[in-house]
C-alpha angles and dihedrals in degrees: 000000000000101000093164141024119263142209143095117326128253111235108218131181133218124232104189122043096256094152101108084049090053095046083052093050116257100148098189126090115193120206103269100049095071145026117275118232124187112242140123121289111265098035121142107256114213098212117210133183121235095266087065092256116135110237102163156003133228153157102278131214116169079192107048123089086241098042088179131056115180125230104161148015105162114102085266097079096162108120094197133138087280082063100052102042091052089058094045098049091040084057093039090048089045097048088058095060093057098046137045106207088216086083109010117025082157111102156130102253090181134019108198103238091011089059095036094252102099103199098031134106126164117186121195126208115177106302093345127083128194120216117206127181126209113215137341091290104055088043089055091043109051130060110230095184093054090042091060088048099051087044088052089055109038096027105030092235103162098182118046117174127170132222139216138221099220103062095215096066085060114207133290130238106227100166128021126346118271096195103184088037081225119107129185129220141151136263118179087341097307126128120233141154131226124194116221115185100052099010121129110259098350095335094286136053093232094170089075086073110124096028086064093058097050092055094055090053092055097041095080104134082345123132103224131200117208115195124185075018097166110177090346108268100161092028086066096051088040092059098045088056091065110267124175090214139357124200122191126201127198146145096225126071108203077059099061089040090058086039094060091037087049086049092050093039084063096051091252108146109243093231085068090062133065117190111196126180113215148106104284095225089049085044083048093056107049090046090062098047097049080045101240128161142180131204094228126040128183130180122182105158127181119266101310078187116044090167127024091250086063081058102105090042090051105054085046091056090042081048097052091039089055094043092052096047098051082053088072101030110110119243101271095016125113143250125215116199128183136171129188095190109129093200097054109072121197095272093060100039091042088051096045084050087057092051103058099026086061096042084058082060097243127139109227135199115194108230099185140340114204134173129192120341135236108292087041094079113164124185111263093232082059110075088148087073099051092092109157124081135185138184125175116194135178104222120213 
């Protein structure tokens, strides 16, 4: 079972003392920081000091921004099949100590960095199980086909498809047929679908997680407004808390229709549900001129930044997003906000929240503020990863 590429490592050499940032964790190696060698993407990298002395070992691509992606820096710098195995069956061991599959079977079993494997993700869903890979080298590195296979027997994943970065090559079954590309699993006892296959991210946002759950504590006899609402992640929970009515709110149809099957999958009457396609500001807007409101508001849109020079247009559109939504929250209901830009941090997106939030004329206390869950570990010395960000206020 061939898990990685193999071949003769690459010797690299580093240009800038980086060593204290690499002790404390930091896995990526930019450009300029070391010495470029010609080799093919997906090579193993020997990385040296500049005192010649070998510190650590990565996925290496002399064409990539980030040329180096660390792996090891223990004495031990192989990275073989023993390697490998070792990093999947340590995530795998530690995810089932936070879930019992009796109520969530829906999880991130590795998280690239935050599992020692930088470029791999492995999302499982039931008994089936999504493998993305992050950049040309990992793709090149790691062996999809022998890592289905080491998932079907030491996790009892049945279904294993991959998926890939550019949308138009699709994805690939490796394991297994999915049919309906839609698969069903469970989170805190609800029942939802991914689909894998053609799915945004792996099919789910489970990142979202936790936040669901907390909606769903607060819905009971609340009207609740779900923006960006894709297949209706927060409208189920919503609805199982107890909601007297949940309205989604999407662009794409084929969202709101999940959205509805997800709702009656989970015994909610239909009546209790409105899917509406539209775009969620024009939706906004209309809502604050006809003077509607709704005790619960939660917007989770998609990456208003999706580079760090989309940055300024970005906090403006997180800004205009908050200040909209408090307009049709009622007084003593709450707002839910939540970004997935990697280039914004909590403090800017918090700030730009404020902002608008007070510009709407609302008073605001803030109720929680959360990043990524349990099986999204990322290293400390990493904040960039730490994309996801989440504020719940009551609003007077």
């Amino acid at each position: 079972m061939e898990l990685v590429r193999t071949g003769k490592p690459i010797v690299i050499r580093m240009r800038k003392d980086l060593l204290r940032s690499i002790k404390r964790g930091h896995v990526w190696l930019y450009s300029n920081a070391i010495e470029i060698v010609d080799a093919p993407s997906g090579s193993v990298g020997i990385l040296q000091d500049r005192k010649g002395e070998r510190i650590a070992s990565g996925i290496y691509d002399p064409r990539h921004a980030i040329p180096l992606r660390i792996c090891r820096t223990d004495r031990q710098l192989s990275l073989d099949d023993a390697w490998l195995t070792q990093r999947l069956y340590q995530a795998w061991e530690l995810r089932k100590n936070f879930f019992d599959p009796i109520f969530t079977d829906g999880f991130r079993m590795v998280a690239g960095e935050g599992d020692g494997v930088p470029g791999l993700v492995i999302d499982v869903y039931g008994k089936s199980a999504v493998i993305k890979l992050d950049g040309g080298a990992p793709e090149q590195f790691y062996k999809t086909q022998g890592i289905a296979n080491w998932l079907a027997e030491n996790c009892g994943i049945t279904t294993v498809v991959q998926r890939f970065r550019d949308q138009n090559m699709g994805s690939l079954e490796l394991l297994g047929t999915v049919g309906s590309s839609k698969v069903s699993f469970l989170e805190n006892g609800l029942q939802f679908q991914a689909d894998i296959l053609r799915g945004q991210k792996t099919g789910f946002f489970l990142d979202q997680r936790d936040n669901r759950h907390l909606i769903r504590q607060l819905s009971n006899a609340r009207r609740v407004l779900n923006l960006f609402s894709y297949n209706g992640g927060f409208s189920i929970a919503a609805g199982t808390g107890g909601a007297k009515h949940v309205t989604s709110v999407d662009l794409a149809p084929l969202a709101i229709e999940s959205a509805q099957e997800i709702w009656e999958v989970n015994g909610l009457p239909p009546k209790w549900h409105d899917g509406v396609v539209t775009d969620c500001f024009e939706f906004l807007e209309s809502a604050i001129r006809s003077k509607q409101s709704w005790d619960i508001v939660i917007c989770d849109p998609p990456s208003f930044a999706p580079s760090e020079s989309t940055r300024p247009q970005a906090l403006a559109a997180y800004g205009r997003l908050a200040g909209l939504a408090a307009r049709v929250t009622t007084p003593g209901g709450f707002l839910a906000l939540a970004s997935c830009s990697s280039h914004i941090d909590m403090h800017a997106f918090s700030e730009a929240n404020e902002n608008e939030i007070g510009r709407a004329r609302r008073k605001a206390m803030l109720f929680a503020e959360r990043g990524l869950p349990l099986d999204h570990p990322t290293p400390l010395a990493m904040p960039e990863l730490r994309y996801l960000k989440f504020q719940l206020f009551q609003l007077a």
